[in-house]
C-alpha positions as CSV (number, residue, x, y, z in Angstrom):
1,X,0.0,0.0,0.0
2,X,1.3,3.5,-1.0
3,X,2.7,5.9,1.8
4,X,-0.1,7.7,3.4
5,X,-1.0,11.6,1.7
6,X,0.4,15.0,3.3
7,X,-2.0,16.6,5.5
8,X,-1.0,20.0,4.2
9,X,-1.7,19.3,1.1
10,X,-5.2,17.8,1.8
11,X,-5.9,20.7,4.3
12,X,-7.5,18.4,7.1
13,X,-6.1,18.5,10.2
14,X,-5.6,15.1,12.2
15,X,-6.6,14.7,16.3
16,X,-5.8,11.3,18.0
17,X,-8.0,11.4,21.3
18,X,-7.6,9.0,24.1
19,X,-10.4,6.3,24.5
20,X,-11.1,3.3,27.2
21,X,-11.7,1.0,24.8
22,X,-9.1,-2.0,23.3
23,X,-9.2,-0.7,20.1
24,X,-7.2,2.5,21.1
25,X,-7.1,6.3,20.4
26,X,-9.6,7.2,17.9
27,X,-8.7,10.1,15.3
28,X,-11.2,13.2,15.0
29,X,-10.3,15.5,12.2
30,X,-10.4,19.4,11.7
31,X,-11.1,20.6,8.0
32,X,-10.6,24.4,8.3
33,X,-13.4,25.1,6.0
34,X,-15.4,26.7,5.1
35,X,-17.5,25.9,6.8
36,X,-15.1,24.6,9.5
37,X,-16.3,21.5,10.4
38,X,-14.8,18.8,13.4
39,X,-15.3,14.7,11.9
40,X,-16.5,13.1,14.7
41,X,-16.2,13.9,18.4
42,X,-14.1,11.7,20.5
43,X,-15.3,10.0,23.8
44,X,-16.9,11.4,26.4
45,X,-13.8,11.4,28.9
46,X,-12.2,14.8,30.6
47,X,-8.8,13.1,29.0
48,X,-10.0,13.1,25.6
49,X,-11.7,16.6,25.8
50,X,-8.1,17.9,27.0
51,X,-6.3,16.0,23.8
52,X,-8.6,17.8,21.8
53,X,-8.3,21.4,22.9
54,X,-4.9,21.1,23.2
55,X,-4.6,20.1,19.6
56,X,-7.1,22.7,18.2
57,X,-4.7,25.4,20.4
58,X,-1.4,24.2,18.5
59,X,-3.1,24.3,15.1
60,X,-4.5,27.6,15.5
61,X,-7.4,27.4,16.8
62,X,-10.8,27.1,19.5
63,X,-13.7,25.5,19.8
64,X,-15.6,28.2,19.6
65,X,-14.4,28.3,16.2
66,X,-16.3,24.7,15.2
67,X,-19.1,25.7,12.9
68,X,-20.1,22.1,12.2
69,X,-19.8,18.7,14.1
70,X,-19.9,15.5,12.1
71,X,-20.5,12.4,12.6
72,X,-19.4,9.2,10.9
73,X,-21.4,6.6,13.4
74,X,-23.0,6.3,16.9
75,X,-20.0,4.1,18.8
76,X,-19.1,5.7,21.8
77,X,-15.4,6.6,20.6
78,X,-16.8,9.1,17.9
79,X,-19.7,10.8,19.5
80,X,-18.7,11.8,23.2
81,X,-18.2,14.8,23.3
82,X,-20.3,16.3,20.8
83,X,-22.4,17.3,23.2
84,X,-20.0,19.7,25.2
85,X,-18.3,20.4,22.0
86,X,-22.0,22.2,20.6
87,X,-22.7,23.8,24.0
88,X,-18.8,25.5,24.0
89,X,-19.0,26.5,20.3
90,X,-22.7,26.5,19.2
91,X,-21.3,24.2,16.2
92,X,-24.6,22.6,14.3
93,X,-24.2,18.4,14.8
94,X,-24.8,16.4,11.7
95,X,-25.0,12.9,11.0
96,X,-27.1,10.3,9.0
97,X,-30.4,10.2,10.5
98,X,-29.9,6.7,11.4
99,X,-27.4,7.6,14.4
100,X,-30.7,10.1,15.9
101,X,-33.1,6.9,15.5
102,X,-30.2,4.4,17.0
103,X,-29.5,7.0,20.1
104,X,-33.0,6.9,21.4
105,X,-32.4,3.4,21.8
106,X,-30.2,3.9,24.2
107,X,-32.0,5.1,26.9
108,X,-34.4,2.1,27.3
109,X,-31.8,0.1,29.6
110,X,-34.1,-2.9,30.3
111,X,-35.3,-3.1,27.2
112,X,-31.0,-3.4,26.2
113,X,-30.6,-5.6,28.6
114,X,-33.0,-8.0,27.7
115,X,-31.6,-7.3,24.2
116,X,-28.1,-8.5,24.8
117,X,-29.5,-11.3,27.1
118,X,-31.8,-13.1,24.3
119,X,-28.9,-12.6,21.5
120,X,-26.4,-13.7,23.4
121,X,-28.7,-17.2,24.5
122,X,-29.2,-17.7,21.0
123,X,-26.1,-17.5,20.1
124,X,-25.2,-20.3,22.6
125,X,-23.8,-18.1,25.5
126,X,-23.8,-20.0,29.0
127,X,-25.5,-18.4,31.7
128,X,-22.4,-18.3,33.4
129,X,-21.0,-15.8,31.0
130,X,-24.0,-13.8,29.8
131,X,-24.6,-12.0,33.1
132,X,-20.8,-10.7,32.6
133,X,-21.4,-9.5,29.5
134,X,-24.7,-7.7,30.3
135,X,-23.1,-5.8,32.6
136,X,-19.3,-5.3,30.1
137,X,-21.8,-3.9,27.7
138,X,-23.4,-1.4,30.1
139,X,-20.6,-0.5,32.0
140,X,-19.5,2.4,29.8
141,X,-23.0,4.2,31.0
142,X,-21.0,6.9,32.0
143,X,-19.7,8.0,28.3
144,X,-22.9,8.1,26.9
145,X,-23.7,12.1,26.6
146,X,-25.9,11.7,23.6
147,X,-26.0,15.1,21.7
148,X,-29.0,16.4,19.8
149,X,-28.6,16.4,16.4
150,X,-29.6,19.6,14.5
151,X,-28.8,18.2,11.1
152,X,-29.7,14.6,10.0
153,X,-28.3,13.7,6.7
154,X,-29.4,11.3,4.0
155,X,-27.5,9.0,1.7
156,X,-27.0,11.9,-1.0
157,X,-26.7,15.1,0.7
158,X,-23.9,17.2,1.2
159,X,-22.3,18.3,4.5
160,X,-20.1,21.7,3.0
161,X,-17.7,20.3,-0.2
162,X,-18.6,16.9,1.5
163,X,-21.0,13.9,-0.5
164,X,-22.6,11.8,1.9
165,X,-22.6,8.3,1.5
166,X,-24.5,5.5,3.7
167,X,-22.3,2.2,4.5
168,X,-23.5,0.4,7.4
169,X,-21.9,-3.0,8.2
170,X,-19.2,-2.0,11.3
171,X,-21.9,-0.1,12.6
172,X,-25.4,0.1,11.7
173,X,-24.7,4.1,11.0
174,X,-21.6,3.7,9.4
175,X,-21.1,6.7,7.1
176,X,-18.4,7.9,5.0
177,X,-17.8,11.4,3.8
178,X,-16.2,12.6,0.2
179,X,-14.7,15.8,-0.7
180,X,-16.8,16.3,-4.3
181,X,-13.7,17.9,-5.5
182,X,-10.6,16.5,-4.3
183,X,-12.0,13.1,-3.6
184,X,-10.7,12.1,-0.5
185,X,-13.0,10.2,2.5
186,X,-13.5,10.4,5.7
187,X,-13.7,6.7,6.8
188,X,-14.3,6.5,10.0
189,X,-14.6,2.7,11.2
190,X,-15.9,2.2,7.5
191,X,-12.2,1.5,6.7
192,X,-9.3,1.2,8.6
193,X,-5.2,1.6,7.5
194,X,-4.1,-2.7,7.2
195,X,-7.1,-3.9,10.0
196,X,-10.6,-5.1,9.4
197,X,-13.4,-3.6,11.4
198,X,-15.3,-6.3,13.3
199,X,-18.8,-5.7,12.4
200,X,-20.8,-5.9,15.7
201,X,-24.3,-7.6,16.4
202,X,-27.0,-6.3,16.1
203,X,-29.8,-6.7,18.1
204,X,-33.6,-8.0,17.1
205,X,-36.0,-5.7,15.9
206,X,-39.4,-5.5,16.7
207,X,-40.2,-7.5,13.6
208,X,-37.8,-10.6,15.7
209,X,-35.6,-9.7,12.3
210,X,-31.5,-9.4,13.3
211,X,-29.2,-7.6,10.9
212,X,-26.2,-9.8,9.5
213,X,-23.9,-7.2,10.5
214,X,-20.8,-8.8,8.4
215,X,-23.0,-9.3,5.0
216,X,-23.8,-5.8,5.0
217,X,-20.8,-4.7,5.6
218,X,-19.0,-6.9,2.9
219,X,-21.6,-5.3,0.5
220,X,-21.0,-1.9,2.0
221,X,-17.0,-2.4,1.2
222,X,-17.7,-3.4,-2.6
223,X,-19.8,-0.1,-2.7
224,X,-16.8,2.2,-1.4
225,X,-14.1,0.0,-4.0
226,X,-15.8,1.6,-7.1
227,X,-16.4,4.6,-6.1
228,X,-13.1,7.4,-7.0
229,X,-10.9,8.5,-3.7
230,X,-7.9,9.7,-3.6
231,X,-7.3,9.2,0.3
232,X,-8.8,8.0,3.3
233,X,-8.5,9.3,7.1
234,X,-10.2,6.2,9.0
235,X,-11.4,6.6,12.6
236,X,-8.5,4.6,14.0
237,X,-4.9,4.4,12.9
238,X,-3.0,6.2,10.0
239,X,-4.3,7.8,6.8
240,X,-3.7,6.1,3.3
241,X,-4.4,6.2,-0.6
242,X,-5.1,2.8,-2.1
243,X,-8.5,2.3,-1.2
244,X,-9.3,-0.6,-3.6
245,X,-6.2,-2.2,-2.0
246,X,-7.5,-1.6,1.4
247,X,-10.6,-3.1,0.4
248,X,-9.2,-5.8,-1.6
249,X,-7.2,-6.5,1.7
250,X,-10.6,-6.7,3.9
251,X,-12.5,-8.5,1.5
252,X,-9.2,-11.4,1.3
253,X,-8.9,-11.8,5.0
254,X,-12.7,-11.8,5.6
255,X,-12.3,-15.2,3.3
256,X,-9.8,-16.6,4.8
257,X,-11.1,-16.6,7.8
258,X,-14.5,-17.9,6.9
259,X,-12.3,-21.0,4.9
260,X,-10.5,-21.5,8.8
261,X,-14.2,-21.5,10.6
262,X,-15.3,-23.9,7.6
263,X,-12.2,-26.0,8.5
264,X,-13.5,-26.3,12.1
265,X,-17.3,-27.0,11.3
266,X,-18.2,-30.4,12.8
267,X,-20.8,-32.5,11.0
268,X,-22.4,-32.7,14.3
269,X,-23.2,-28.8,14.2
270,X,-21.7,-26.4,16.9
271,X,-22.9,-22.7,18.4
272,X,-21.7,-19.4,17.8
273,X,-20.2,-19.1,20.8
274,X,-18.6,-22.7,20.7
275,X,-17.2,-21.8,17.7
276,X,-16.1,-18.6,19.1
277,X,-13.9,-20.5,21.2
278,X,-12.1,-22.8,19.1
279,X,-11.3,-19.5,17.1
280,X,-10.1,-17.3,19.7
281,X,-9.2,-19.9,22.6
282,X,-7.1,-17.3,24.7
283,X,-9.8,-14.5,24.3
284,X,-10.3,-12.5,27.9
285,X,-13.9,-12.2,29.0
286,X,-13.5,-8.2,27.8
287,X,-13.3,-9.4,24.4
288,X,-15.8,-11.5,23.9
289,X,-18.4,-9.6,22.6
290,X,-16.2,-8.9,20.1
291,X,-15.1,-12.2,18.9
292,X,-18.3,-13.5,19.7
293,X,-19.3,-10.2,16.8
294,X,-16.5,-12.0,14.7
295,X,-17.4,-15.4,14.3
296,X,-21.2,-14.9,13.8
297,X,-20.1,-12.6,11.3
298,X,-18.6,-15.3,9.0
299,X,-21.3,-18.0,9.8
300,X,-23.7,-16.3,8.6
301,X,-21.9,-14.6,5.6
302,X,-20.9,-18.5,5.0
303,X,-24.6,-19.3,4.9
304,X,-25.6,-16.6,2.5
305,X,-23.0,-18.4,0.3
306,X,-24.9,-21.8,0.8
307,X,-21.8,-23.3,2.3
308,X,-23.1,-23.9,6.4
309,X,-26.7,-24.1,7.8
310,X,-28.2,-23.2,10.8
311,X,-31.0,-24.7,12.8
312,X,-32.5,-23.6,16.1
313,X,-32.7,-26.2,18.8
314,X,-34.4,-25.1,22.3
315,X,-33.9,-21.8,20.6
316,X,-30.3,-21.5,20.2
317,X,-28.5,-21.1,16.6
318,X,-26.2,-24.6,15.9
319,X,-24.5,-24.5,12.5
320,X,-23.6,-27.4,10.0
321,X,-21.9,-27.5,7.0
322,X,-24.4,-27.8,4.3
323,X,-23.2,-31.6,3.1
324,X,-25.0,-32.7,7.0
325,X,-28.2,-33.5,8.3
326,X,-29.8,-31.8,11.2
């Protein structure tokens, strides 16, 4: 992959804030304008608000300058502190409308609760673990300083010299932003600098109907490879220029690993979270949300293929390759 593009050439200024969270510091970045416009928002810690001031300082400039926040998707590590950020600067926040629908979710903590606790049986969870990760998945309560959002965007629109464009698969609000003229993106967690973005579950809907996070993902990354960008500037990690590469690169170990989970299929059928185990046998309880995220990914991307099956038995998902009998 080709050697990432000069900031001062692009005119977008890069901000790595601090997070809590195993991925790492997540980037935010400044694009002078105009209109002068902040991508994304950091997390909602007193640590990351410093980074961020302290970085606008050194380039120049104050929040009080901010006359737009943006928002690539609703994960705590790129929304936080949109909320103080709008009250300190009076900046408009934008964002796909989907991110205003998904917030108001969040404040119904039973009805999450119960969420996490019926995926997470059907996904073959033991009882012994599920409690745990109830309570992993709530913990970060605290961070969640959901701001209103004055501008909600549509697949489409444009944000300043900015096209929007709609690619939900790590996120269900995953969007990506192009400069109409110079044709660079903002990626966010859309696409990442030599990683691959672990689509997360998604919970039920009313309908009883659960997203397949990593099929619309892999469909959202075949979207972004024929479109024309000149650079990306991802939500985590460093900037680069090859995106067909970089989606080429996603798209290659997203097969791989769904030939290794093929590879460890039993005949007899096996869980999610079995599987989740023989995969990633030295995963910490923090982390297994994620892998858990992981692995039913690619069984059920692997089933959209026709290659493994699932059946429910006493409501819980076993999958088979498709040469077996349930």
């Amino acid at each position: 992959m080709k050697s990432k593009p000069p900031w001062e050439h692009i005119g977008l200024l890069p901000i790595s804030t601090p997070t809590v969270f195993p991925v790492g510091p997540a980037n935010v970045y400044l694009y002078p304008g105009p209109p002068m416009i902040l991508f994304d928002a950091g997390t909602h810690t007193e640590s990351a608000f410093q980074a961020l001031v302290a970085a606008l300082d050194q380039y120049g400039f104050q929040l009080g300058d901010i006359e737009k926040v943006v928002l690539t998707h609703h994960h705590l590590d790129h929304i936080g502190l949109a909320r103080r950020i709008k009250s300190l600067s009076k900046a408009r926040v934008a964002a796909h409308h989907s991110v205003k629908v998904h917030l108001s979710l969040l404040f119904k903590d039973g009805e999450i609760r119960e969420q996490i606790k019926y995926l997470l049986l059907e996904l073959g969870a033991p009882l012994s673990k599920i409690d745990y990760l109830v309570e992993e998945r709530m913990k970060h309560r605290q961070l969640f300083d959901p701001p209103e959002m004055d501008d909600p965007l549509e697949a489409g629109d444009e944000v300043g010299p900015f096209e929007v464009h709609f690619r939900p698969g790590h996120s269900s609000t995953d969007t990506v932003y192009i400069h109409k003229e110079k044709r660079w993106a903002i990626t966010g967690d859309h696409l990442i600098y030599k990683k691959t973005p672990s689509p997360l579950l998604r919970y039920h809907n009313e309908d009883g109907v659960r997203v397949k996070s990593l099929v619309q993902y892999y469909g959202s990354l075949l979207k972004t490879r024929a479109q024309s960008i000149t650079g990306c500037f991802a939500g985590h990690g460093s900037p680069f220029v090859d995106h067909r590469h970089a989606v080429d690169a996603t798209v290659e170990h997203i097969k791989k690993r769904c030939l290794r989970l093929l590879g460890l299929l039993p005949e007899s059928g096996i869980t999610p979270f079995e599987m989740t185990c023989l995969l990633f046998p030295r995963m910490t309880d923090e982390m297994l949300f994620y892998c858990l995220s992981t692995v039913t990914g690619h069984l059920e991307l692997l089933e959209t293929q026709h290659l493994v099956h699932s059946d429910a038995h006493d409501h819980v998902l076993h999958y088979f390759p498709v040469s077996s009998s349930v």
